[in-house]
C-alpha positions as CSV (number, residue, x, y, z in Angstrom):
1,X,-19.3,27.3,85.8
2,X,-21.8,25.8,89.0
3,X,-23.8,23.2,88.4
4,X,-26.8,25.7,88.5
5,X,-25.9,27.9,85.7
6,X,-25.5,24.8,83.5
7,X,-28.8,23.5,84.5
8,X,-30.4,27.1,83.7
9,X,-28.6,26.8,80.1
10,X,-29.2,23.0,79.4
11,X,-33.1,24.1,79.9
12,X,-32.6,27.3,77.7
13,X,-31.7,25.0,75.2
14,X,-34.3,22.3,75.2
15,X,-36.4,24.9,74.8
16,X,-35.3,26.1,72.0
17,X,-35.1,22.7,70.3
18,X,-38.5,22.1,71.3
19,X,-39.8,25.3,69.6
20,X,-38.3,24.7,66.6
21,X,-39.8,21.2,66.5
22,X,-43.3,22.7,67.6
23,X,-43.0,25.2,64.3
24,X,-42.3,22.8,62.3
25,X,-45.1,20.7,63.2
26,X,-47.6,23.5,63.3
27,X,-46.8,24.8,59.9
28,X,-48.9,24.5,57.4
29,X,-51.8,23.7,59.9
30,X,-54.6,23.8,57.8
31,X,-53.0,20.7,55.3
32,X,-52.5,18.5,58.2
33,X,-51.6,14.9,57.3
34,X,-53.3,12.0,58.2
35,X,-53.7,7.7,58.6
36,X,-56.3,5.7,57.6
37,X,-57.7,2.7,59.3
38,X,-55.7,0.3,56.9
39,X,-52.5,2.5,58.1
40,X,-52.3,4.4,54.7
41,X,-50.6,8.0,55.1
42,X,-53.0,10.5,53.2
43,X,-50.4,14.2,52.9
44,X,-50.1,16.5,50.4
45,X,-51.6,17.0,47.2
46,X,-54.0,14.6,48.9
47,X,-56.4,14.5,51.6
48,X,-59.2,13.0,53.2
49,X,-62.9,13.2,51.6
50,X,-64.0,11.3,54.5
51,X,-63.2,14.3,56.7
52,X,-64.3,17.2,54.1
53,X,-66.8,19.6,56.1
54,X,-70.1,20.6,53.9
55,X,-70.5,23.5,55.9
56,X,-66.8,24.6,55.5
57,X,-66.5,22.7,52.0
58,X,-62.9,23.8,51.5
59,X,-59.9,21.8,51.8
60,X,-56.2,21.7,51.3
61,X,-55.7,19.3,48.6
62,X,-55.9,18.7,44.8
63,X,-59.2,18.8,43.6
64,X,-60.1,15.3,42.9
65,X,-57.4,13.7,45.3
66,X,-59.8,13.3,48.3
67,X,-59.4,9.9,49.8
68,X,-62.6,7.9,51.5
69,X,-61.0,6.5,54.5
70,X,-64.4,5.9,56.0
71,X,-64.8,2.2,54.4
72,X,-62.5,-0.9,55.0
73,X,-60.9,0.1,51.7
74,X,-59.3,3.7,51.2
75,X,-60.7,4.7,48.1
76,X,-60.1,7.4,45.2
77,X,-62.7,8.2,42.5
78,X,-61.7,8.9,38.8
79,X,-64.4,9.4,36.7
80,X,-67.1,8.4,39.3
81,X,-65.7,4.8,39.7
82,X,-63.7,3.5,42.4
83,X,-60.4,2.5,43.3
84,X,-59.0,1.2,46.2
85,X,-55.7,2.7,47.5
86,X,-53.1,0.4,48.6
87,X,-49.6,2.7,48.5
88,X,-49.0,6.5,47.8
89,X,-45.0,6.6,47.1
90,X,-44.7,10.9,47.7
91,X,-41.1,10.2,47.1
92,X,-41.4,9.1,43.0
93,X,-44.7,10.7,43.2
94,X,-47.1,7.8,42.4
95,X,-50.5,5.8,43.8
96,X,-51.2,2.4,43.7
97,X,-55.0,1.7,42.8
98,X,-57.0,-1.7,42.4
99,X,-60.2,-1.5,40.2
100,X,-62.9,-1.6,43.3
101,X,-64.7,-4.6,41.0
102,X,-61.3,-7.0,40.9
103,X,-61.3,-7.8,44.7
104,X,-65.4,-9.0,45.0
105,X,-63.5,-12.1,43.7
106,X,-59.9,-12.4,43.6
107,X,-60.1,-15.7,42.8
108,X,-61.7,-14.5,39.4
109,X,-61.2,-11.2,38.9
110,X,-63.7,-9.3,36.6
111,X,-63.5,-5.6,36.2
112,X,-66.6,-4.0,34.4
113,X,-65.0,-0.8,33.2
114,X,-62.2,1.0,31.2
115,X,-60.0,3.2,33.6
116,X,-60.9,7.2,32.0
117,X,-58.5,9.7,33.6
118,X,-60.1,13.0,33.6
119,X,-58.3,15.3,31.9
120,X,-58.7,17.7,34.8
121,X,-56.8,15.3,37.2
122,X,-53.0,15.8,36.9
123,X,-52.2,12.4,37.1
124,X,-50.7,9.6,33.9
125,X,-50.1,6.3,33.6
126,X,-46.6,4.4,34.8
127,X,-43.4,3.2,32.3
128,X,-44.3,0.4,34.8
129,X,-47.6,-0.7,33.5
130,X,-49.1,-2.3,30.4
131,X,-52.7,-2.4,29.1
132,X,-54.6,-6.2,28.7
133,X,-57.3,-6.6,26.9
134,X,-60.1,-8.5,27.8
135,X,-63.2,-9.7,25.9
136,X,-66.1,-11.0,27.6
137,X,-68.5,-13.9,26.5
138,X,-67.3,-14.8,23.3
139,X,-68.7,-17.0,21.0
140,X,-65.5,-18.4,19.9
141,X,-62.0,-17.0,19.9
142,X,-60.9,-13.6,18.7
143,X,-58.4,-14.8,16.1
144,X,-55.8,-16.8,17.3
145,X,-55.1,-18.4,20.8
146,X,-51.5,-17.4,20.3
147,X,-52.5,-14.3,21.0
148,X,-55.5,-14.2,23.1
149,X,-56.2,-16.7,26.0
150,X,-58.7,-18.2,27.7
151,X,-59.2,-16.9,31.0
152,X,-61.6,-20.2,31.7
153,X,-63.1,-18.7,35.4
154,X,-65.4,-16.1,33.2
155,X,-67.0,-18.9,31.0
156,X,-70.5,-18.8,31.0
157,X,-73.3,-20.4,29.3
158,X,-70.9,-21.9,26.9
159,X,-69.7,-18.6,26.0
160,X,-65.7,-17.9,26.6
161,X,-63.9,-15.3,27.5
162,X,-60.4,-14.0,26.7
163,X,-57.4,-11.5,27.6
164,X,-54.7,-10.6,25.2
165,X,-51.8,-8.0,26.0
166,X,-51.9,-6.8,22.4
167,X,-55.1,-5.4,20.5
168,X,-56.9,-7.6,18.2
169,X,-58.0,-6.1,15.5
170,X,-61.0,-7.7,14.6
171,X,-64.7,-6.3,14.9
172,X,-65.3,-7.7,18.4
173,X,-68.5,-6.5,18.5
174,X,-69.5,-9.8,16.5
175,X,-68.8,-12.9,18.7
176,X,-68.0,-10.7,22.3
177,X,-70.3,-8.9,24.5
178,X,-67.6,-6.7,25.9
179,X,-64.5,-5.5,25.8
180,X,-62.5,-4.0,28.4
181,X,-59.0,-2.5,28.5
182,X,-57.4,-2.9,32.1
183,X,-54.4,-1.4,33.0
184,X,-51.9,-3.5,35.8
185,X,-48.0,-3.1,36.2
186,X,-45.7,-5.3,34.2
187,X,-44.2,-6.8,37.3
188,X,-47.7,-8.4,38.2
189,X,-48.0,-9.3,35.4
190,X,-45.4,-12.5,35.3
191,X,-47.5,-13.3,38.7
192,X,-50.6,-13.8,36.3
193,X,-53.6,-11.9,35.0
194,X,-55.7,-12.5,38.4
195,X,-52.8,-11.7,40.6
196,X,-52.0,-8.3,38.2
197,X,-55.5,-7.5,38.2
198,X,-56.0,-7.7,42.2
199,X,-52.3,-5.8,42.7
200,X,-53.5,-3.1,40.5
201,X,-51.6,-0.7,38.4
202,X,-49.3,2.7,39.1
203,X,-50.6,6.2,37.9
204,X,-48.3,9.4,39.0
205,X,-49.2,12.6,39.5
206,X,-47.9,15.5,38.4
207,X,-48.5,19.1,39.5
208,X,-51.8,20.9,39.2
209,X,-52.0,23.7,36.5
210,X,-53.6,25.7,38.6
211,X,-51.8,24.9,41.6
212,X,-48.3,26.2,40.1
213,X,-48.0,29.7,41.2
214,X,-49.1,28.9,44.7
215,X,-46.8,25.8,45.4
216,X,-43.8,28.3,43.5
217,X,-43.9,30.7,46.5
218,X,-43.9,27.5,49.3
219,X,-47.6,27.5,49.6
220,X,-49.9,24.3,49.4
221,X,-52.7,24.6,47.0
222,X,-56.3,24.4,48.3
223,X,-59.9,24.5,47.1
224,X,-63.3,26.5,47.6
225,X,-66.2,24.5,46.2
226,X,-68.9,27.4,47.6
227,X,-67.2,29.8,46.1
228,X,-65.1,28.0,43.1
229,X,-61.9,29.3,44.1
230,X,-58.2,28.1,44.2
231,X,-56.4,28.7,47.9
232,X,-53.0,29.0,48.6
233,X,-52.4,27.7,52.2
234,X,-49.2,29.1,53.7
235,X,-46.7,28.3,56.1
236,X,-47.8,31.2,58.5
237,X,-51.5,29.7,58.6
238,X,-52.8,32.3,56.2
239,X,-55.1,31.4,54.0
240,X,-55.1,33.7,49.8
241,X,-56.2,33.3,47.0
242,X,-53.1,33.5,44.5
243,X,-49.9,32.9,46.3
244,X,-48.5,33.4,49.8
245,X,-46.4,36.1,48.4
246,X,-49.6,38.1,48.4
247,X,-49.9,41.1,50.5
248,X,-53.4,41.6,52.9
């Protein structure tokens, strides 16, 4: 064979390669994936709010996983409060968030809020985490310091507040202004409360109810807000409305 006809078929099959390659990088161009500023990697089920188009207000995605890359901080909402996003693992299927309040002082952590998970978001708490309980400006101790402790940064006007891993049970109400349950992962927890409460705590997600018939026949599942549909993005570029098994 001349040193022609394998140049001619060397080229032949570069292109091919490079075809395949392009396919594969085109498919599923509506749901592309993308980096935030902070280097996060926002793909599939999530996607960025920060990029969502009110005049085209549909979006491949979960609904409620949009991610506002627009800030220093890449943040999710749950229940209309914020949480900064520092890791998605798509691999084990979990997110990473920080309480947005915990990092105005990471010295002294304070977070104002319990964490609500809407029960339309398919997404549950880790093995991995545990639940502290913290009471703010107390008048004295809630029961015994061998179960609650001082966390000495929040004191205030002579009142004290606490943190205890387990649930008093005692009418807080009486000596505490608040109470707040925060969740953080057991491995920051030997670090200390401050350090947990600024590394955050795991939730997973799981996959959306109504997303199940569309991701069954390869598709990725999408949203409408104008119109209050569920789309099925599919690997051709078609956009329906069920599944991408869906004729017309």
């Amino acid at each position: 064979m001349c040193p022609t006809q394998l140049f001619f078929i060397s080229l032949f099959f570069l292109f091919i390669i490079n075809s395949s390659k392009a396919d594969n990088t085109t498919s599923f161009g509506y749901c592309p994936s993308s980096v935030c500023d902070n280097g996060l990697n926002i793909s599939y089920p999530f996607w960025r709010l920060d990029k969502y188009n009110s005049d085209s207000p549909q979006y491949c995605g979960y609904p409620g996983f949009g991610i506002n890359c627009s800030q220093i901080d890449s943040i999710l909402y749950i229940s209309g409060d914020s949480y900064n996003v520092t890791n998605i693992d798509y691999s084990v299927y979990s997110i990473n968030l920080v309480d947005i309040d915990a990092l105005d002082n990471k010295i002294c952590p304070r977070v104002h809020h319990n964490v609500t998970l809407d029960e339309d978001l398919p997404l549950k708490y880790s093995e991995l985490d545990l639940f502290v309980n913290f009471y703010y400006n107390c008048i004295h101790s809630p029961n015994s310091y061998n179960i609650a402790y001082p966390f000495d940064c929040l004191n205030s006007n002579g009142n004290k507040s606490y943190h205890a891993e387990e649930e008093e049970d005692f009418d807080w109400t009486r000596i505490c202004e608040k109470k707040v349950v925060v969740p953080v992962t057991k491995d920051g927890f030997t670090r200390g409360i401050g350090a947990a409460m600024v590394e955050g705590f795991l939730l997973h997600w799981v996959n959306a109810t109504e997303c199940v018939e569309c991701e069954a026949s390869q598709g990725r599942c999408g949203y409408n807000n104008s119109t209050h549909e569920s789309l099925c993005y599919c690997k051709d570029g078609t956009v329906k409305f069920d599944n991408c098994n869906t004729k017309g």
